[in-house]
MARTI-172431 format. One line per field, with one value per residue (C-alpha): residue number from 1; x, y, z. Coordinates in nm, 4 decimals, m for minus. Example, Ala and Ser with C-alpha at 12.3 -4.5 7.8 and 13.67 -1.06 7.14 Angstrom:
! MARTI-172431
resi: c(1_2)
c1: c(1.2300_1.3670)
c2: c(m0.4500_m0.1060)
c3: c(0.7800_0.7140)
//
This chain:
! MARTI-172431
resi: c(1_2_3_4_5_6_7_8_9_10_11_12_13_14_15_16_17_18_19_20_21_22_23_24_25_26_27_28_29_30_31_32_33_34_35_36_37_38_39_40_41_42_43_44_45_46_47_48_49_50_51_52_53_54_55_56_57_58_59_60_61_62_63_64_65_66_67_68_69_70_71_72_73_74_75_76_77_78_79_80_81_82_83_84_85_86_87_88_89_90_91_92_93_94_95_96_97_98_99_100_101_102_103_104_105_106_107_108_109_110_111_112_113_114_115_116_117_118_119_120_121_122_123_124_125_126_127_128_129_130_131_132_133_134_135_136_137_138_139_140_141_142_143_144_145_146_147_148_149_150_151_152_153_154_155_156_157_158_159_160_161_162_163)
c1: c(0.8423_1.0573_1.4306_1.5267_1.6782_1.6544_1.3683_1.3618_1.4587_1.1651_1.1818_0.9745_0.9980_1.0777_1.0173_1.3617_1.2051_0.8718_1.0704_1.0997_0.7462_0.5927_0.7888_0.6858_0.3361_0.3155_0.4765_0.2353_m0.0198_0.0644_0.1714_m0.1646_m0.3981_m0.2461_m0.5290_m0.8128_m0.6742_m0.6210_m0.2914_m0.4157_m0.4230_m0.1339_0.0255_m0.1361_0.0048_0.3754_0.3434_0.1279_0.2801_0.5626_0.4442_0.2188_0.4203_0.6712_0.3722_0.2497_0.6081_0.7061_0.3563_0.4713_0.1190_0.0891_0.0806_0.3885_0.4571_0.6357_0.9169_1.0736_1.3837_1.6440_1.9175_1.8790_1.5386_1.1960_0.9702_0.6867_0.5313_0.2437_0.0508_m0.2766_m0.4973_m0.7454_m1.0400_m1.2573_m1.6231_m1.8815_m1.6662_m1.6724_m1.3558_m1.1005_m0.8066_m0.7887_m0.4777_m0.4998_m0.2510_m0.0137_0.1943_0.4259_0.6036_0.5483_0.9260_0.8600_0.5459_0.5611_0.8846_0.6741_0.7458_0.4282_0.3325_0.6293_0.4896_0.1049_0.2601_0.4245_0.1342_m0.1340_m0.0510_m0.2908_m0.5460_m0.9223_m0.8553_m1.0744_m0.8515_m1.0648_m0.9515_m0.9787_m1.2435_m1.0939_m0.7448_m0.7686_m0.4027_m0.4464_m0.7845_m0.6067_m0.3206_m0.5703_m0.8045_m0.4614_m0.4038_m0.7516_m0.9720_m1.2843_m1.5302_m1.7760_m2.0549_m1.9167_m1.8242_m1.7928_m1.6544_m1.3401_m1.3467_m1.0057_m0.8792_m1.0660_m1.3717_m1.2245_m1.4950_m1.3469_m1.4582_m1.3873_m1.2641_m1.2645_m1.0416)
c2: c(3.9289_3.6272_3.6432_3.6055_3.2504_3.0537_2.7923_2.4679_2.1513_1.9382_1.6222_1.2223_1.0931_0.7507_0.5739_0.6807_1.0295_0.8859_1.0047_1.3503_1.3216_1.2697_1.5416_1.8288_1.7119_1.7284_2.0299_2.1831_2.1377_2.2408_2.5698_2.5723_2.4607_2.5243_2.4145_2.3535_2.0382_1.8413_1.7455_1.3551_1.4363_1.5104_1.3015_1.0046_1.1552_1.1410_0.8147_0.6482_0.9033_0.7898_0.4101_0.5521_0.7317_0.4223_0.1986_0.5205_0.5576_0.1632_0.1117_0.0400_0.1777_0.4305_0.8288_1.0108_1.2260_1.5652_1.6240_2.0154_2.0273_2.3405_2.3121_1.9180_1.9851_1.8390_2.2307_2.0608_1.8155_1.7762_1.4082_1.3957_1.1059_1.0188_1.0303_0.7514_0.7291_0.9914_1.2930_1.6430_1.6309_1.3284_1.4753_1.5259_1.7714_1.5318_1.7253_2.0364_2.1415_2.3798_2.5599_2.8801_3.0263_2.9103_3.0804_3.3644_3.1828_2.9960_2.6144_2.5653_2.6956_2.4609_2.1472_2.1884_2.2191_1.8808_1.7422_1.8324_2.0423_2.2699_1.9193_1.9981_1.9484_1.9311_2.0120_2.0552_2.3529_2.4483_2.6695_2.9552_2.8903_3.2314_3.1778_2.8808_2.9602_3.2764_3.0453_2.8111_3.1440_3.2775_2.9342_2.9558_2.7325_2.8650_2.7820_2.5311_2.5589_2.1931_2.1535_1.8419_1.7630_1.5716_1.4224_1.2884_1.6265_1.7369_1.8685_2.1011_2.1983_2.2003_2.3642_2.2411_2.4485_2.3855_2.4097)
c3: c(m0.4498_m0.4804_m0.5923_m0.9699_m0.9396_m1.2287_m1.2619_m1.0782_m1.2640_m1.3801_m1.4125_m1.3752_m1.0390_m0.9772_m0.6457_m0.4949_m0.5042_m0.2923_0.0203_m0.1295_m0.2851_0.0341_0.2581_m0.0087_m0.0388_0.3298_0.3384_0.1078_0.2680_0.5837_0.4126_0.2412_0.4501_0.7918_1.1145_0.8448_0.8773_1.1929_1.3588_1.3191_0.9635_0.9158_1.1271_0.9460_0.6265_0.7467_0.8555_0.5639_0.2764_0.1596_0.1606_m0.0849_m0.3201_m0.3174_m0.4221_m0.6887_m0.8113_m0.8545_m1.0603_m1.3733_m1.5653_m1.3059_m1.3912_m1.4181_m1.1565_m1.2118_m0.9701_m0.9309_m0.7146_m0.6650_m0.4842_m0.4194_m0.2879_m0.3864_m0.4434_m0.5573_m0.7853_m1.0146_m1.1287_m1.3670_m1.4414_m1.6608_m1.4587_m1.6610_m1.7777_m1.6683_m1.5788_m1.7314_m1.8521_m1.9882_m1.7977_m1.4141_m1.2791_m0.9238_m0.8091_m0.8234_m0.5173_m0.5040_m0.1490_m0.0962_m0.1686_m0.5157_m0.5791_m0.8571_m0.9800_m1.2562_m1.1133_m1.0876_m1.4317_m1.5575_m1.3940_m1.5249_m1.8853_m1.8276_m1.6157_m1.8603_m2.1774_m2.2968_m2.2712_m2.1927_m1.8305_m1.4669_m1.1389_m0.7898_m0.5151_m0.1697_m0.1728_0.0045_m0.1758_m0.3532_m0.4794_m0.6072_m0.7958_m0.9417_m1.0730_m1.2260_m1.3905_m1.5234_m1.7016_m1.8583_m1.5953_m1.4619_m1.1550_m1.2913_m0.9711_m0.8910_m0.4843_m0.2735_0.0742_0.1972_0.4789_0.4572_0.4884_0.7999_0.5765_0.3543_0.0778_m0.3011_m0.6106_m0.9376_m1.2199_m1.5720_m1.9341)
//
């Protein structure tokens, strides 16, 4: 159970934060995802990262990206896009990290509300992310059948769920 600390401040990241952005993401998913993915993959992702947030974050007509930081420290982050023509849904939660001291603190519930509102929204999962599907279920998204491979990530199969 994790301590009663106060909730972590939310705010917009700008691209001074890519640094930041890029450590928690990576940290995330090594948290999350653990061997599924492949050391190459992540070491890719550490070197390439935050060259990518810094281009995200300095994109003028670019999402927003959520930032939460305690203590001085980047605890997660959350960024949805409009996914364009042809897809179930016209909102797409791309993303929603959070490390694992902060889980059951509601930081992550904190950054979907920014990220995405109560919108008619599609976000894809790990498939054997349990606690991440359970978050998702609690915030009234359900399994859709949908799955698809990515390779990028060593093969990890994702399902998509649906508000």
């Amino acid at each position: 159970m994790p301590d009663q600390k106060p909730s972590a401040r939310i705010r917009p990241a700008t691209v001074l934060d890519a640094p930041a952005v890029a450590a928690v993401h990576l940290r995330c998913w090594r948290e999350t995802y653990g061997e599924k993915i492949p050391a190459d993959v992540y070491a890719e992702r550490e070197a390439a990262g935050p060259g990518e947030w810094e281009r995200l974050l300095s994109d003028p007509d670019g999402p927003t990206v959520w930032l939460a930081h305690r203590d001085g420290e980047a605890v997660g982050f959350a960024m949805a896009v409009a996914p364009g023509a042809g897809h179930v849904r016209p909102l797409e939660l791309r993303l929603l990290h959070v490390v694992a001291q902060e889980h059951g603190r509601r930081t992550g519930t904190h950054l979907l509300q920014l990220a995405v509102g109560d919108a008619p929204c599609q976000v894809w999962v790990e498939e054997g992310n349990a606690h991440a599907q359970g978050f998702f279920r609690h915030h009234g998204f359900e399994l859709d059948g949908e799955r698809r491979t990515v390779a990028a990530r060593g093969s990890l199969t994702e399902v998509r769920m649906l508000r």
